[in-house]
N, C-alpha and C positions, 0 to 999 in steps of 0.2 A: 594733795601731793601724791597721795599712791594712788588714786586714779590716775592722774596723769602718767606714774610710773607702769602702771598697767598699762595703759594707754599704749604709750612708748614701747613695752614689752609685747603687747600682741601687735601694734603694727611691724615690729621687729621681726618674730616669730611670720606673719603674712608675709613679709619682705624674700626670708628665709625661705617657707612655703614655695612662693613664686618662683625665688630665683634655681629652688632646686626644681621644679617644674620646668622650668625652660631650659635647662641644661638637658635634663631628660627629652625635652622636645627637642632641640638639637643634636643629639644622641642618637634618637631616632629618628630625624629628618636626613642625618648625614647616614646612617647604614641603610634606609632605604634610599637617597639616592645610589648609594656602592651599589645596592642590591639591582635596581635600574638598571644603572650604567652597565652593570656586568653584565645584564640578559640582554639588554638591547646588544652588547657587543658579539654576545653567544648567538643571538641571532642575527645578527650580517653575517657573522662565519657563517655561519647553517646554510644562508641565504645561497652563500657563493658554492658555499663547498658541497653540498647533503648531495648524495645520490652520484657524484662525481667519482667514478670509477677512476685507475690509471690512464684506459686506452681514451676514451672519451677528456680528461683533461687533453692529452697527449691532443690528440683532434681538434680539440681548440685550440693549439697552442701555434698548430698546422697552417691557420689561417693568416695566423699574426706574424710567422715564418714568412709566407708569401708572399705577402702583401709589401713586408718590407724589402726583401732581395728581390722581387722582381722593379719594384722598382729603382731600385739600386743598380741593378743591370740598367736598367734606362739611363739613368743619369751618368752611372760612366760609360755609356756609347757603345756597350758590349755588342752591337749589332751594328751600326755606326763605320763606316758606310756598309763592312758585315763583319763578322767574328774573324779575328787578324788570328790564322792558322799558327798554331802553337803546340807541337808536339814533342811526343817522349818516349821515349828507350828504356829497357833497364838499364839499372843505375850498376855499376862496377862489381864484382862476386864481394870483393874487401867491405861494401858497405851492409851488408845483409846475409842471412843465414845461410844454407848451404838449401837449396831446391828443395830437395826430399824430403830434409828434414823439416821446412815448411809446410809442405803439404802434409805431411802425419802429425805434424801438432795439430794442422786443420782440421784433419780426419778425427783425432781425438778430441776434439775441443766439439765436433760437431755442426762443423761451419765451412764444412770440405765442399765446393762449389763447381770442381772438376773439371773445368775443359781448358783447365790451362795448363798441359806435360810440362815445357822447357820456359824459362823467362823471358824469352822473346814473344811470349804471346803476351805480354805487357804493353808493348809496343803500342802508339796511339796516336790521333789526329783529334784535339778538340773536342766537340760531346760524347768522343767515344770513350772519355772519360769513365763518365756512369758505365756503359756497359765492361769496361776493365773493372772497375771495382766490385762491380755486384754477379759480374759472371766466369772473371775469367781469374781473379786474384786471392789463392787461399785464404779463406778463415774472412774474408773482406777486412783487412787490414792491409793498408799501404802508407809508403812515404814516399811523400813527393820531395825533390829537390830538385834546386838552379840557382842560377848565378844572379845577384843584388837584379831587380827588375824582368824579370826571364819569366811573368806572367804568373808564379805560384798563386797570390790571392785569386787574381782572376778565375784559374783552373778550377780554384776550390768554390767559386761562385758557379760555374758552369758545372760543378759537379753535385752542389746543394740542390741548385731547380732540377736536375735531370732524377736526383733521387725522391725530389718531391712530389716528379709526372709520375714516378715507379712506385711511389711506395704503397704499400697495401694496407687494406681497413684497420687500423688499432697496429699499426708498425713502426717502430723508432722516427724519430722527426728528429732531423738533419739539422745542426745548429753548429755554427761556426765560432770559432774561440781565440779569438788574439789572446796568443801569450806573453808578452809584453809584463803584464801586470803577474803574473805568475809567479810566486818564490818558491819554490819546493822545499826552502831549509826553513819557514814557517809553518805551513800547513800542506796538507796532500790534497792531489788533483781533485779528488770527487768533492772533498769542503771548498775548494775553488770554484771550480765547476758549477756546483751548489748557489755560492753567493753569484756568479757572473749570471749565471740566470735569473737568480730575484732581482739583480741591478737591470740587465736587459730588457725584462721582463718581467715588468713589478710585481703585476699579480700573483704571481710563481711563490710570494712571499706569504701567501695566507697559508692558517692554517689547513690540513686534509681533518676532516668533522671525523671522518671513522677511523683516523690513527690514534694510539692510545698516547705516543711518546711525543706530541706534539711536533710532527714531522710537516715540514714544509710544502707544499705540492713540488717545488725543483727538487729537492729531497726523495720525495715520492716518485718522481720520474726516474731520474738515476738510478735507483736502485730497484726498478723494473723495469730497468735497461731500455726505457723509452726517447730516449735522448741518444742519438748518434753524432761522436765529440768529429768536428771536424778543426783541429788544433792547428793554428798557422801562427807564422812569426819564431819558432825554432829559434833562429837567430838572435831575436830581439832578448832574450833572456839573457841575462847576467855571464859571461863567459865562463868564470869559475863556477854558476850551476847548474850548468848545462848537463855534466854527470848523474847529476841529482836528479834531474829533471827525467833524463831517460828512465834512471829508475824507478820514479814516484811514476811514470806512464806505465811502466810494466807491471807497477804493482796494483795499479788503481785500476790498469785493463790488461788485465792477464787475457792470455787463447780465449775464445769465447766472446769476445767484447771486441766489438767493429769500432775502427775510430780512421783519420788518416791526420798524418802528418805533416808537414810543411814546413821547408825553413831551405838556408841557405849550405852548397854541397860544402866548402869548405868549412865553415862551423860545426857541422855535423860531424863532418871526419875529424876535426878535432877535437870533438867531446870523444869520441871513442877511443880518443890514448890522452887520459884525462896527466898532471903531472903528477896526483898521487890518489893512490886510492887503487881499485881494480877496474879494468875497463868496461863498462858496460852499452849494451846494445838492445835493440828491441827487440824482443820476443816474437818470434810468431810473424816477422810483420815485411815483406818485399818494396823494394825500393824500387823507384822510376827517376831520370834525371832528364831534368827538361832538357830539350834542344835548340841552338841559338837560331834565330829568325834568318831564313838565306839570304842574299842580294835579289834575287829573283822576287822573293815574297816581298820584302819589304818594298823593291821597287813600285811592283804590283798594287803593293797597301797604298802607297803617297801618292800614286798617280791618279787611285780611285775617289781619295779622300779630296782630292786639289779636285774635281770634277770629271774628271777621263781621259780618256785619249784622246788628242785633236783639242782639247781646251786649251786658253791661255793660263791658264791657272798651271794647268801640268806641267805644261812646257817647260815650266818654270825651272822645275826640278831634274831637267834633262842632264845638268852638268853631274851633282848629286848622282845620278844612276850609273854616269859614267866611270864616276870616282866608285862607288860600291863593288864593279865589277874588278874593280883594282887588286889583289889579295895586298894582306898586310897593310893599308892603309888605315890612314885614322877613321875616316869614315865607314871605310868596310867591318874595324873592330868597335865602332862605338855602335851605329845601326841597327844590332843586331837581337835587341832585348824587346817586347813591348810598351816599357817603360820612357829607352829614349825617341821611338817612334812616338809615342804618343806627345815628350814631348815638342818635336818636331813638327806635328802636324797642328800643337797650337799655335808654334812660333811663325812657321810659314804657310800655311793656308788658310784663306779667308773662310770666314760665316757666313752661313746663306744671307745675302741683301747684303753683302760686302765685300768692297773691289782690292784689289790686291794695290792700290795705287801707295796707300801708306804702308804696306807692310814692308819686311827687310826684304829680302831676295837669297831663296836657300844656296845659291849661289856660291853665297859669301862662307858657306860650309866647306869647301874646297880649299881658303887660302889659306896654306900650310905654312904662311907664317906665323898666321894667330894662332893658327892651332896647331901645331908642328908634331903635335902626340894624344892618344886619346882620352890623357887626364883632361889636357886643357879643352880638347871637344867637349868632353861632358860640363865641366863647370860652366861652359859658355852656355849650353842649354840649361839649365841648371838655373842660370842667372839669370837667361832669357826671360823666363819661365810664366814669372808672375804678372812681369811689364806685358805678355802679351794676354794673358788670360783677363787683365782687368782694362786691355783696350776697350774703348766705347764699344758696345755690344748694341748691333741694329733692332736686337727681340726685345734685349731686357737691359736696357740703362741701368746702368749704377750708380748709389750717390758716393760710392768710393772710389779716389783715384788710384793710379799704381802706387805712388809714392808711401800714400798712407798704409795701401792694403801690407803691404810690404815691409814696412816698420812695424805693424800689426802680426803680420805672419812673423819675421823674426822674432820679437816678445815673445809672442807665445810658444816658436819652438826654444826658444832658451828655458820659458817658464817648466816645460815637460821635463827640460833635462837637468834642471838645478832645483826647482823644486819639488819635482815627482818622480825623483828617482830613475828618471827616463822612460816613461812610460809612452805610448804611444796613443792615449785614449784623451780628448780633448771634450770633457765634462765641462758645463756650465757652472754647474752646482759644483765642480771641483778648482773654480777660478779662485775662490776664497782664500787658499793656500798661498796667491800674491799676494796677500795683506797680512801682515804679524799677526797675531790673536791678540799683543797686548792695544796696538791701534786698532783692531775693530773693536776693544771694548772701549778703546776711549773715543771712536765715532760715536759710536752706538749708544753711550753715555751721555754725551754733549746730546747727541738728536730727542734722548728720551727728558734729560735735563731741561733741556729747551720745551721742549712739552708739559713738562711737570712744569714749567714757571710763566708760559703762557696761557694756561687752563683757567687761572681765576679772572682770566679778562671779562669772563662771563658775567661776572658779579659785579661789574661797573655799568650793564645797562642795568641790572638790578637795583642797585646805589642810586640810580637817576630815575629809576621810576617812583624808589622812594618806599622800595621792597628792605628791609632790612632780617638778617637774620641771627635770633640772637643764640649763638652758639662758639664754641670756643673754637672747630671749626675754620669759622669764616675769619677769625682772630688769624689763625696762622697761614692761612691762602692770601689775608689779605696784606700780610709778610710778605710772600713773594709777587702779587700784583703790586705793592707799590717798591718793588726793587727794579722789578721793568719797566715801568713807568716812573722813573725816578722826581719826576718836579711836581706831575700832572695833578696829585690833589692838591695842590697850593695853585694853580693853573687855571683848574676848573671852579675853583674858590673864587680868582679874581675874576672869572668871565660870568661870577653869578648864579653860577648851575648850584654848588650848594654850600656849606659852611662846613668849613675842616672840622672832624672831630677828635677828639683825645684818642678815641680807641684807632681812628685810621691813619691820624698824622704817624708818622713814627722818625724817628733820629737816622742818622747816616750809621749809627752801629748796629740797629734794628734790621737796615738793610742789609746790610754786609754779613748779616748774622741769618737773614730769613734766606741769600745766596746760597749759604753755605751749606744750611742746612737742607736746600732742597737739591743743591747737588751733591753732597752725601746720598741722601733718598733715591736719586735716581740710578747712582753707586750700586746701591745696595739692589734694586729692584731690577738693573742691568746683568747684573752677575749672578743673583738669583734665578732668573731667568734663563741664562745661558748654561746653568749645570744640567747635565744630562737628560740632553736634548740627540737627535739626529741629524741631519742633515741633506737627508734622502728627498728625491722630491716626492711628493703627495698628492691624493688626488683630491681629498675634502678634509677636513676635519672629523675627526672622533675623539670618545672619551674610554679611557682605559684604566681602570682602574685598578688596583694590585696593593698587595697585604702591605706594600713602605708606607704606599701613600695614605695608608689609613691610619698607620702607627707613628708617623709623624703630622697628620692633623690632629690628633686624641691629646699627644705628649703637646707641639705647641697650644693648642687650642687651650688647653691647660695652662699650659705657663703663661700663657698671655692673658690669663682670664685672672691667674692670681694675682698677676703686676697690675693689669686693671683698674680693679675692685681697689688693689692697696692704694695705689697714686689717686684714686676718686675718693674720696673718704674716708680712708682705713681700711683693714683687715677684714672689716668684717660687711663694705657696703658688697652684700651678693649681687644685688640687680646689674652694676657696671661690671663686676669681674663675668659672672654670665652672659651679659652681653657682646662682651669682647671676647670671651674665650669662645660660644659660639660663631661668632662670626668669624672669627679666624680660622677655626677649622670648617666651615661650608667653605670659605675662601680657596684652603687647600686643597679640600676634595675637588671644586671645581674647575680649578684654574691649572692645579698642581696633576690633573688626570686628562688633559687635553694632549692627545694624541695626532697625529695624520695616518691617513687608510693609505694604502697603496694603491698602483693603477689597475685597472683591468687586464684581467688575463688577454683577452681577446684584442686589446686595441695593439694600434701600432705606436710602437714606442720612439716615437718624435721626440725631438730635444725641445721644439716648440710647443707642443702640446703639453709636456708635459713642467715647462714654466709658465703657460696659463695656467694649470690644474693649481700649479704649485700657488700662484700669485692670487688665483680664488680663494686658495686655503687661507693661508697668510690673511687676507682680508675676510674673511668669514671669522678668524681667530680674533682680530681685533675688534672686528663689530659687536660680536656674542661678549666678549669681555667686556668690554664699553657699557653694553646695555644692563648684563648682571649686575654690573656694579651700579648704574643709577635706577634699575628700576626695581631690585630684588633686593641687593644688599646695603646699602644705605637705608630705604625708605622702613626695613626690618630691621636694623639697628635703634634707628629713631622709634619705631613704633613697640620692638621688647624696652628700651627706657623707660618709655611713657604709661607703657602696661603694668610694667614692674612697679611702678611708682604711685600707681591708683587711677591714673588718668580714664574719663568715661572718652566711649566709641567714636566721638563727636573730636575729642580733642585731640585722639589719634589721627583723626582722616579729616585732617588739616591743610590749610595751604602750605604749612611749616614741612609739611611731607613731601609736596613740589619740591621746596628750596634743597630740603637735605638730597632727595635724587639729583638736584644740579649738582651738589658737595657729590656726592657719590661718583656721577658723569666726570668732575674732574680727576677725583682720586683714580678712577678706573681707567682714564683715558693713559697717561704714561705705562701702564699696566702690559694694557690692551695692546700698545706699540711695541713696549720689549717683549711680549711674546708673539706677534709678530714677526720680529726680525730675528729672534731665534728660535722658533717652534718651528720654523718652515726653512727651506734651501734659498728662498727666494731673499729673506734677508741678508743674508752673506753674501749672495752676488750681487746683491743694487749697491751694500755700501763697498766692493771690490770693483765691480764695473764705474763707478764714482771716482773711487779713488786713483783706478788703471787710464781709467779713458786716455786722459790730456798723455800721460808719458808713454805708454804705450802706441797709441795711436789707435785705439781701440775703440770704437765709435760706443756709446751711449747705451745700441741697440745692437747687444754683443752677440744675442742667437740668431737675429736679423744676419745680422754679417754671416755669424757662420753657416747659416743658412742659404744664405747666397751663394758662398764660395762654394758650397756643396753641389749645390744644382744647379749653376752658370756658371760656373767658373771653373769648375770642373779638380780645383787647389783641396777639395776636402772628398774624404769618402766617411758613408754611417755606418758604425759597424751598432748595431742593437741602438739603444740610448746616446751612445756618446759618438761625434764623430774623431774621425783621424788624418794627417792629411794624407793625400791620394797614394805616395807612396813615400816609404822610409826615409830613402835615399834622399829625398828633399828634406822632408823633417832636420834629415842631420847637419845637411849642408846647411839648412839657414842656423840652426844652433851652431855650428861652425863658425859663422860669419859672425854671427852675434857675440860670442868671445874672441873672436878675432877682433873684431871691431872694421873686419877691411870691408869699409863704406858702406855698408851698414849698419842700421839701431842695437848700440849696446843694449842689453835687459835692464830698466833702474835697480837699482836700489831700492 
């Protein structure tokens, strides 16, 4: 008997031994992987960042500039059939500071550029843009203003590339800024500034290797004044803060600091006698006010655009020219902007390889009963708009018709202005905001539930080979395989294949209870999943690891290893609580440190490109999960049990170590899907594009679309990452119609 109690005692004592051994091993398996993961992470920074000066980021940053606005000017026709002349004056002495006193803030500031005496040398036609800015307007600070459509973006696209041909080696790079999304009574411009560039321009988001305060490279730009803000949309800001706004510009670019401004003349003039408060203006900074398009020019534009002179196509437009030269007529007052020229020239002039046979007849622009004033001219265009841009196109067919594009465009400008605060930036990765967050956790729940309960189908070709595996386990998967398959082992009982047993049969509350229980699990493993995460898109996967996530694997890794051990045996079986407390913290270093990288500095930042990167990720996220868990983390579970427990070499590296990586493959697989759809951007918009499709009208293939209407269709422009559409004035009117409801698609619900 006290042999045997010895016995008992020293295998107790080995047990003990062991198990605190392999706590120790997992102790140190999990700080050297942290230790890993951190240097590998320190060096992809290094990779990107080492030896990256400001001017030399700035330089690359130049390329990724270009690439995008010049083609941008392509797709809106900025040359087409050529640059539709748009000029400008100074703007009123009431809107800006007094001459002189501009130029000696110039003089002092250091940015006094000289050859412009009186404000009439502001004056301009088209690219001589760039040279007003850079040669003839003190301190190179101006605001531009005009009336809704009166060509502001445009100017400020023709005044990006001209400063792009000028600019010299290691000298600011010209970047354009929709204000839209601006609040000035949240944060100031340069931290705006700041994130719009790492959103536009992902890469902008790593860290700079030789800043001490972990400063961003968009961070590091700014504040080596390598970024020249070209700020448009004035208007689109909140009307109450708009005051604000001037002031947060004057504070963020005092004298010294080149920026231009843009927005609309009456907005402007009514921020500067705000209804309370002191009125404020811009510093340092001269106005320009566009000038509205003549009869002559515009005639000019449509007759070139229709094919020329002596064509049928122009002809066409002969009444139109007539009426123009009319003063005070609806036409002569609508005509007059870029905006309803342009839309004009989609509604009535054909595309190359296309006859004028089906189209309306601008004609019909003249009969002053439909239109009897220039509101109801514009909504006609306006209306026109979409039906003719998604006519059959000779180039590039579409699989969308008007009707649909149309219900589609309405949604989404309702979506901008009732869910996004009116913003004017039409993000893929920000479509998610259609969907409540409590219905995408209960998609997202059902899809990963559904997965958790179809995973053990695995184990019924297993069952038929005659593979059994005796683990408790296979007990509780084989709970929820016979809840989805509710009749089938009494089924394949009677067709012969094999003989029900005690352990697989189970009762109709066994089911209802293994349901329950794996939809709770997947609850749990849903919502787990979704805490403090991003949403940004990404370009790969990484691992990031950080002092929480160590401090909450150690603490649970622990608690779970106590509960463990006590629910296996008692208090004192160490082998199971080590087992389980191990593996629960590799689980959370691993899984719980799974990051996305940003895009590159240098590319161009496509909405399409950068939801393949994202939809790489996303799947790179779920296949590495998938496979940790059945080829790393089960078959190591399995094999510290068996170690702990005396098992020799032989009987570790077993077929029984196959079965348990299948057990692993399933547990991992529900896993591997919820962090999927929420580690990455890409998740939120398939289950939001799912959801939107049918009621919006929003096809399936939602970047597709917007992609299209960008570059054929001409309904959308990109500003960085997101697009917008082509201009305001539309945006509002279909969000108009959309709460109006007049006959067009309400927004769902």
């Amino acid at each position: 008997m006290d042999k045997v109690q010895a016995g008992k005692l020293k295998t107790d004592d080995l047990v003990g031994v062991l198990s605190f051994g392999l706590s120790g091993v997992g102790l140190v398996v999990g700080a050297a992987s942290l230790i890993i993961s951190w240097h590998a992470y320190r060096a992809d920074l290094v990779d990107q960042t080492t030896g990256s000066a400001p001017a030399s980021i700035a330089n690359t940053l130049v390329s990724a500039v270009r690439t995008q606005w010049e083609a941008e000017a392509r797709v809106r026709r900025l040359n087409d059939p050529y640059p539709l002349p748009v000029s400008w004056d100074p703007a009123e002495a009431s809107l800006m500071e007094d001459w002189e006193l501009l130029c000696r803030q110039a003089s002092r500031s250091g940015c006094q550029t000289g050859v412009a005496r009186t404000p009439a040398a502001l004056a301009g036609t088209n690219a001589e843009i760039t040279e007003v800015f850079t040669q003839r307007t003190p301190g190179q600070r101006l605001l531009v203003l005009g009336e809704p459509g009166a060509g502001k973006s445009m100017l400020l696209l023709t005044l990006l590339l001209g400063l792009l041909e000028r600019r010299a080696p290691d000298g600011p790079v010209p970047v354009i800024f929709p204000l839209a999304s601006f609040n000035p009574a949240r944060q100031d411009l340069q931290t705006w500034m700041r994130e719009r560039l790492e959103r536009d321009y992902p890469g902008l988001r790593e860290l700079h290797q030789a800043s001490h305060n972990r400063t961003s490279l968009a961070a590091l730009l700014l504040d080596e004044r390598l970024v020249l803000p070209l700020l448009d949309g004035f208007d689109e800001i909140p009307h109450d803060l708009r005051p604000q706004a001037l002031d947060a510009i004057n504070e963020a670019l005092p004298p010294g600091h080149s920026f231009v401004l843009a927005g609309r003349s009456n907005e402007y003039r009514a921020a500067l006698q705000p209804a309370i408060g002191v009125p404020v203006r811009l510093t340092g900074t001269p106005a320009v006010q566009l000038a509205p398009v003549t009869a002559s020019v515009a005639s000019a534009y449509l007759e070139r655009d229709a094919g020329g002179s002596g064509t049928a196509s122009a002809e066409r437009w002969h009444p139109v020219f007539s009426q123009l030269r009319v003063p005070h007529s609806a036409l002569a007052q609508v005509l007059t902007t870029p905006l309803m020229l342009f839309l004009a020239r989609t509604i009535y002039n054909p595309r190359p390889g296309e006859t004028t046979a089906a189209l309306p007849q601008p004609a019909d622009l003249c009969d002053q009963q439909r239109f009897p004033n220039p509101p109801r001219l514009r909504m006609h265009l306006l209306d026109a708009f979409l039906a003719a841009a998604y006519r059959p196109h000779p180039q590039h067919p579409c699989s969308w018709d008007a009707e649909r594009a149309q219900k589609a465009f309405t949604s989404l400008a309702a979506h901008l202005a009732t869910n996004l605060n009116g913003t004017t930036d039409i993000a893929w990765w920000q479509l998610r905001h259609a969907t409540p967050r409590w219905l995408h956790l209960l998609i997202t729940s059902v899809v990963i539930a559904g997965t958790a309960i179809a995973s053990p189908l695995i184990f019924f070709g297993l069952s038929i080979a005659g593979i059994w595996i005796d683990s408790t386990l296979w007990e509780v998967w084989a709970f929820a395989t016979d809840t989805i398959l509710w009749g089938l082992p009494w089924e394949m009982q009677d067709l012969g294949i094999r003989e029900c047993s005690a352990d697989f049969c189970f009762s109709n509350g066994d089911r209802r209870a293994a349901l329950v229980a794996a939809s709770i699990i997947a609850v749990l493993i849903n919502l787990a999943a979704s805490l403090g995460v991003h949403r940004a898109p990404a370009r790969r996967m990484s691992w990031l690891p950080s002092s929480r996530s160590l401090f909450l694997s150690l603490a649970l890794g622990t608690l779970v290893g106590v509960l463990g051990g006590y629910l296996d045996g008692g208090i004192d079986n160490y082998a199971a609580g080590t087992a389980w407390g191990a593996t629960t913290m590799a689980v959370l270093l691993i899984f719980g440190t799974i990051r996305s990288a940003p895009a590159d500095l240098a590319a161009s930042p496509h909405p399409s490109r950068l939801l393949a990167d994202d939809r790489k990720t996303a799947l790179t996220v779920a296949l590495s999960t998938w496979l940790t868990s059945a080829f790393v983390l089960a078959p190591g579970i399995r094999s510290a049990f068996r170690y702990a427990r005396g098992n020799h070499l032989q009987e570790i590296l077993s077929l029984d170590l196959l079965a348990w990586s299948l057990v692993g493959g399933m547990i991992g697989l529900p896993v591997a899907v919820a962090l999927a759809l929420h580690h990455t951007a890409w998740g939120p918009y398939t289950v939001t594009r799912c959801h939107r499709a049918r009621r919006w009208g929003l096809p399936f293939d939602a970047v597709g679309f917007l992609k299209d209407a960008h570059q054929h269709r001409g309904v959308l422009r990109q500003v960085g990452a997101v697009y917008q559409f082509r201009h305001l004035e539309l945006q509002h009117h279909l969000a108009h119609r959309a709460n109006a409801g007049a006959g067009l698609h309400r927004l769902p619900a």
